[in-house]
Backbone as a ProteinNet text record, in pm:
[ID]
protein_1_A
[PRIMARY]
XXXXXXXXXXXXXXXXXXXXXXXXXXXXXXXXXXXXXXXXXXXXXXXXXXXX
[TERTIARY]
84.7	0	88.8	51.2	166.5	87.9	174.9	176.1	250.9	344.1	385.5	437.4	474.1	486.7	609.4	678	858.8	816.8	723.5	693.8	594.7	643.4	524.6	549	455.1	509.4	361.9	421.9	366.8	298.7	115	117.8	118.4	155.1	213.5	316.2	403.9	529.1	516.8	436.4	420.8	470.8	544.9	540.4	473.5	487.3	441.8	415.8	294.8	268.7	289.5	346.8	360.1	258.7	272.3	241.9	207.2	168.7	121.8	68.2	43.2	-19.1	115.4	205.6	272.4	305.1	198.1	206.4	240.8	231.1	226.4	348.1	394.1	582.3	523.8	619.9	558.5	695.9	730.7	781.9	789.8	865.8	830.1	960	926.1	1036.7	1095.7	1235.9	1338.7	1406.1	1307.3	1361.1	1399.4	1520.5	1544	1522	1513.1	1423.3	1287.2	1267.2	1110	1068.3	906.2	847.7	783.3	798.3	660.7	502.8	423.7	285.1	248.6	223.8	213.9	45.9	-24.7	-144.8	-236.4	-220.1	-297	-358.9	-241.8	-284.6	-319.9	-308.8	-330	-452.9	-557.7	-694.8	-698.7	-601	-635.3	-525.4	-443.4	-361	-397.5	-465.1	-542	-647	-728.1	-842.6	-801.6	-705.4	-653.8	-569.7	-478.3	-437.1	-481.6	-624.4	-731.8	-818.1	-819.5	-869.6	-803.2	-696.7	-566.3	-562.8
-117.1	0	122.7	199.9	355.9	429.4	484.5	602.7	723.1	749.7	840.9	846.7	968.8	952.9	905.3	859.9	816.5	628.6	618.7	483.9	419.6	270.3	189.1	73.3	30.3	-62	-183.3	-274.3	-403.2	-377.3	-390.7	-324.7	-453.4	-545.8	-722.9	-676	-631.7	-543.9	-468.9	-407.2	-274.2	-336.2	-284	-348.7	-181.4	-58.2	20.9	142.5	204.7	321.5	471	582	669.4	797.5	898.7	1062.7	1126.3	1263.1	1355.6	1465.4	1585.5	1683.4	1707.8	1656.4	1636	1519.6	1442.5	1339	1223	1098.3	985.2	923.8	813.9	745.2	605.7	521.6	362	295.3	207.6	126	-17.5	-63.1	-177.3	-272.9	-389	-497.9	-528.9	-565.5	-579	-420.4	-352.6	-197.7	-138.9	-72.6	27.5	147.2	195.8	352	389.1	496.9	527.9	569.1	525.7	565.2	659.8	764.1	895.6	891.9	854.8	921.5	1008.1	1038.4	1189.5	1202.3	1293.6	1326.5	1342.1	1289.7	1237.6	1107.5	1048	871.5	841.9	950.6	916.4	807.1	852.5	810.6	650.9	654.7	507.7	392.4	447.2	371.8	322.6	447.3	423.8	335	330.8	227.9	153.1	94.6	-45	-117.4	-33.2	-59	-163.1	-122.9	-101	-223.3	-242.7	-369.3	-501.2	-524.5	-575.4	-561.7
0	0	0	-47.7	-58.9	87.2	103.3	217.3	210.2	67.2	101	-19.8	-135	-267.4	-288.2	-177.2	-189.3	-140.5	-98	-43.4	-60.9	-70.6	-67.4	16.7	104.9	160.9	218.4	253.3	296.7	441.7	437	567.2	706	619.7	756.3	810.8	775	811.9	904.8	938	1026.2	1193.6	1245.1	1417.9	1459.5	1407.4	1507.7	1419.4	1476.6	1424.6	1541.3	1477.5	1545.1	1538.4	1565.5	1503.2	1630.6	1569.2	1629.8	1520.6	1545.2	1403.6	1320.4	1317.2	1197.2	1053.6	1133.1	1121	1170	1042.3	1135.3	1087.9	1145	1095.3	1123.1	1040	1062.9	1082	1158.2	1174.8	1159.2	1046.6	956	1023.5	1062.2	1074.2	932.3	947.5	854.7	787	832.9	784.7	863.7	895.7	1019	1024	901	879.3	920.9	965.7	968.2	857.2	881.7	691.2	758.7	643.5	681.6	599.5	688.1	578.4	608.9	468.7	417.3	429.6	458.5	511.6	412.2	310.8	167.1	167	271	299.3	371.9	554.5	699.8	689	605.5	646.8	591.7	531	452	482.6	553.9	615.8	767.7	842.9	959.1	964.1	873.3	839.4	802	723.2	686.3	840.2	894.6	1028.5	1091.1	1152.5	1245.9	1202.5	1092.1	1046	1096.4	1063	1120.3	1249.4
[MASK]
++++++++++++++++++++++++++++++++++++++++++++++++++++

């Protein structure tokens, strides 16, 4: 799923989600970087989440 126009990623992956009003950051196992979503996607990444 994309989250961010530099990223796309696997949302089984996720161990942790972050934010605050700057947004939100995801934390993906096997990746050591944080991903940023960009507030185009918050809503659709949050609802897919949450499902899960």
């Amino acid at each position: 799923m994309r989250c961010h126009r530099s990223y796309i990623i696997n949302v089984d992956h996720v161990q942790h989600i972050s934010g605050n009003l700057q947004g939100y950051q995801l934390e993906l196992s096997g990746f050591k970087n944080i991903v940023p979503v960009s507030r185009s996607y918050t809503r659709r990444i949050k609802t897919l989440l949450l499902k899960t």
